[in-house]
ChimeraX commands (.cxc) that place a marker at each C-alpha (Angstrom):
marker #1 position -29.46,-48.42,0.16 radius 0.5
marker #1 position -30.28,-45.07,1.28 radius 0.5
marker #1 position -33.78,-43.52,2.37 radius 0.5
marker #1 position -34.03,-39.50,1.21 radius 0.5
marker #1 position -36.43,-37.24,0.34 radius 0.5
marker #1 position -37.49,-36.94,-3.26 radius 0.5
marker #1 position -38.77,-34.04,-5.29 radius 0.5
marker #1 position -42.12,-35.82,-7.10 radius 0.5
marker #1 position -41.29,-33.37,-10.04 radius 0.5
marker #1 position -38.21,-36.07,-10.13 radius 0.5
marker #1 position -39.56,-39.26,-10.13 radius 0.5
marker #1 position -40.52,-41.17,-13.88 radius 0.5
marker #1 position -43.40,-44.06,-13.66 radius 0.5
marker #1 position -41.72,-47.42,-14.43 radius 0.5
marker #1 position -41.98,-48.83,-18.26 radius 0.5
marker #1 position -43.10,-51.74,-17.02 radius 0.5
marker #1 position -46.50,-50.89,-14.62 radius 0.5
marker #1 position -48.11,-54.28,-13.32 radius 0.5
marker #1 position -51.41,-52.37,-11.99 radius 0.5
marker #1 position -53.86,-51.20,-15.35 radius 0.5
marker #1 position -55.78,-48.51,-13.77 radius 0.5
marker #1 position -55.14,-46.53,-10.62 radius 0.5
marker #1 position -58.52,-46.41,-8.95 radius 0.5
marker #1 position -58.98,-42.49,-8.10 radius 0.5
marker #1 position -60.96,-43.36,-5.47 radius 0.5
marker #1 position -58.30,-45.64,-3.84 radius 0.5
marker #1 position -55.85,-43.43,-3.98 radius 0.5
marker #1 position -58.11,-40.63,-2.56 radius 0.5
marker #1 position -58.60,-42.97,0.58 radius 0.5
marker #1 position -54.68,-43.61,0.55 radius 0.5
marker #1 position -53.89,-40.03,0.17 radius 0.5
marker #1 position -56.31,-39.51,3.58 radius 0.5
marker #1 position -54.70,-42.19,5.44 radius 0.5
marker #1 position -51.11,-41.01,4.71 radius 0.5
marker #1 position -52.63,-37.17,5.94 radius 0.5
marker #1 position -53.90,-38.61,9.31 radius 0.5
marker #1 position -50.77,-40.60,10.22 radius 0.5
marker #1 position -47.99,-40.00,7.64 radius 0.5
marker #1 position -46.35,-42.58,5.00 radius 0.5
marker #1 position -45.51,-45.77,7.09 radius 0.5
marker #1 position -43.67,-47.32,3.71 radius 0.5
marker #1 position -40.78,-45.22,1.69 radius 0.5
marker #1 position -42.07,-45.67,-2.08 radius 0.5
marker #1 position -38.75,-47.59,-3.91 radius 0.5
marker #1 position -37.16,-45.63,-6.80 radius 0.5
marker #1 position -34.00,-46.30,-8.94 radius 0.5
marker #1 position -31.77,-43.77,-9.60 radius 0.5
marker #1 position -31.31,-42.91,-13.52 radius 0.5
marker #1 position -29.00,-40.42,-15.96 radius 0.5
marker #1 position -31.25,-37.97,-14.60 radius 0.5
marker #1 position -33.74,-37.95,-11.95 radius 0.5
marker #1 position -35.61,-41.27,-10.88 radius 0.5
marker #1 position -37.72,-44.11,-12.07 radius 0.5
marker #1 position -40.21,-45.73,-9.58 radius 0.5
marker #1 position -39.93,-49.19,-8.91 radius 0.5
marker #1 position -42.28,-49.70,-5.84 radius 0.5
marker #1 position -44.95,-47.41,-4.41 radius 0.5
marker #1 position -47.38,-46.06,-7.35 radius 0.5
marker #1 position -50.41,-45.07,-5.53 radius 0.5
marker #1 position -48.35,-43.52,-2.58 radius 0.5
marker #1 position -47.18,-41.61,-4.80 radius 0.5
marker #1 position -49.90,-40.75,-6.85 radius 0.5
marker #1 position -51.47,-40.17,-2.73 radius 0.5
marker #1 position -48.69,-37.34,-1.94 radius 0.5
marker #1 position -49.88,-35.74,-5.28 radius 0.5
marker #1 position -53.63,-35.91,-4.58 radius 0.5
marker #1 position -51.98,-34.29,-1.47 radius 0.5
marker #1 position -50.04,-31.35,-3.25 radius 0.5
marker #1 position -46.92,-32.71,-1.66 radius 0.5
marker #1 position -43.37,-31.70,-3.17 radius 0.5
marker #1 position -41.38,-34.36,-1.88 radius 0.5
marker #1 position -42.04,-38.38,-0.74 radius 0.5
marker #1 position -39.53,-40.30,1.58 radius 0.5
marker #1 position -37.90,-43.28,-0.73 radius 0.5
marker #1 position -35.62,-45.95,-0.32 radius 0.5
marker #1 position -33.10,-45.77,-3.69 radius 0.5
marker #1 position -31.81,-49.42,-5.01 radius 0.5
marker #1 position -29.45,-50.10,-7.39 radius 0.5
marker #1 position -31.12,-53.09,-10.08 radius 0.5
marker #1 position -31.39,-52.80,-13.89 radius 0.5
marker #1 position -34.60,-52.99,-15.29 radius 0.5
marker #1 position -35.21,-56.24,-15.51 radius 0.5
marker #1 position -34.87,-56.62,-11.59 radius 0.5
marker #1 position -36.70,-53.59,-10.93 radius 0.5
marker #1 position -39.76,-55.17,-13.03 radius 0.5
marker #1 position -39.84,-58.41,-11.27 radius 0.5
marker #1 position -37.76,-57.60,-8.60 radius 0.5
marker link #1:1,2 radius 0.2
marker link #1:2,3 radius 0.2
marker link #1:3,4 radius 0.2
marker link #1:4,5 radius 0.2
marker link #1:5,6 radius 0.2
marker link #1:6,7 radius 0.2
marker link #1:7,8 radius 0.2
marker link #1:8,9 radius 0.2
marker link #1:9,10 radius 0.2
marker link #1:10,11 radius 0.2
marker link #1:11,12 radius 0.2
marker link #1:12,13 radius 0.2
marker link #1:13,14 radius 0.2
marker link #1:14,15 radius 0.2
marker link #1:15,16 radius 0.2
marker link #1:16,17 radius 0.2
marker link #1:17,18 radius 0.2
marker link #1:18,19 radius 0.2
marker link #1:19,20 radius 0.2
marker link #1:20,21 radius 0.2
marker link #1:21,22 radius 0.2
marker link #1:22,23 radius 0.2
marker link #1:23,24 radius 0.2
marker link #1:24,25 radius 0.2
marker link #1:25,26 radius 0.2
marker link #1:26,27 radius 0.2
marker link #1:27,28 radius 0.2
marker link #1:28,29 radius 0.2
marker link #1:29,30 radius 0.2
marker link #1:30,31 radius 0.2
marker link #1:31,32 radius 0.2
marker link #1:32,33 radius 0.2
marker link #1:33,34 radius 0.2
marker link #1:34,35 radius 0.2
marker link #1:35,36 radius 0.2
marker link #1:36,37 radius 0.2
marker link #1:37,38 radius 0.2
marker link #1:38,39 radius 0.2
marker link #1:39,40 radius 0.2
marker link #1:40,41 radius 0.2
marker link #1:41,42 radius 0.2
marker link #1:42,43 radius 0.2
marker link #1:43,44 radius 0.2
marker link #1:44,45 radius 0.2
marker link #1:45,46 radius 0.2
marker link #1:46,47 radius 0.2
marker link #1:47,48 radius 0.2
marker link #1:48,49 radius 0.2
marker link #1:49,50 radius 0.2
marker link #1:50,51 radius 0.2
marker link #1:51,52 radius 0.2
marker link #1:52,53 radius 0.2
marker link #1:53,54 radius 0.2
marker link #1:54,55 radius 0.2
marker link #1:55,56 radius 0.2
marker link #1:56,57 radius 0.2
marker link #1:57,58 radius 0.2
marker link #1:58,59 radius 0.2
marker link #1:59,60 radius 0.2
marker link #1:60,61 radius 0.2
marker link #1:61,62 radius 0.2
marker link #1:62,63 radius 0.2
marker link #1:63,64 radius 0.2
marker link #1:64,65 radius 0.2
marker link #1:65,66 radius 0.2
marker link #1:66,67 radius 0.2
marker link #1:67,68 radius 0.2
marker link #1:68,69 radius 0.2
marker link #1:69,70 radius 0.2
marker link #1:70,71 radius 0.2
marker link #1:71,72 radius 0.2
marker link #1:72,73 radius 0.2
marker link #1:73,74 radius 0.2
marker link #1:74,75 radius 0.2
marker link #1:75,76 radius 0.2
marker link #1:76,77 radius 0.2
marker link #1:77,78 radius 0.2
marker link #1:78,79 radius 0.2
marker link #1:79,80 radius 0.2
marker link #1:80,81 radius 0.2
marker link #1:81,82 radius 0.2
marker link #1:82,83 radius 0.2
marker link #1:83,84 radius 0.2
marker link #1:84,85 radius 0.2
marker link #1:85,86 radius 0.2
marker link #1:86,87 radius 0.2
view
């Protein structure tokens, strides 16, 4: 498994997305937390054909957008889908 730096831009939300709504003003509060002392998690992405699809980590990454960030630190697996939406 290897931990890297990911352009956002490259990064697809999963098909399957267990959370309805992403509260704006949670991930406001997130987005403040990971300014003041940094992203303590990697977000967990898959790697596809082209680009990425997110597996773990939606509101951090929603966070380093709120944040105008470029890139997020991620951990990429290798699962099918399946895994990846119950994994």
């Amino acid at each position: 498994m290897d931990i890297i730096d990911i352009k956002l831009d490259d990064i697809t939300d999963p098909s399957f997305q267990p959370r309805d709504t992403l509260e704006l003003e949670g991930i406001e509060a997130l987005a403040t937390s990971i300014k003041e002392i940094g992203l303590i998690n990697p977000i967990v992405v898959r790697k596809l054909d082209e680009g990425y699809e997110l597996v773990a980590g939606t509101r951090r990454c929603h966070a380093h957008m709120v944040l105008g960030r470029e890139t997020i630190t991620a951990k990429v697996v290798e699962q099918d889908s399946r895994e990846a939406a119950h994994g």
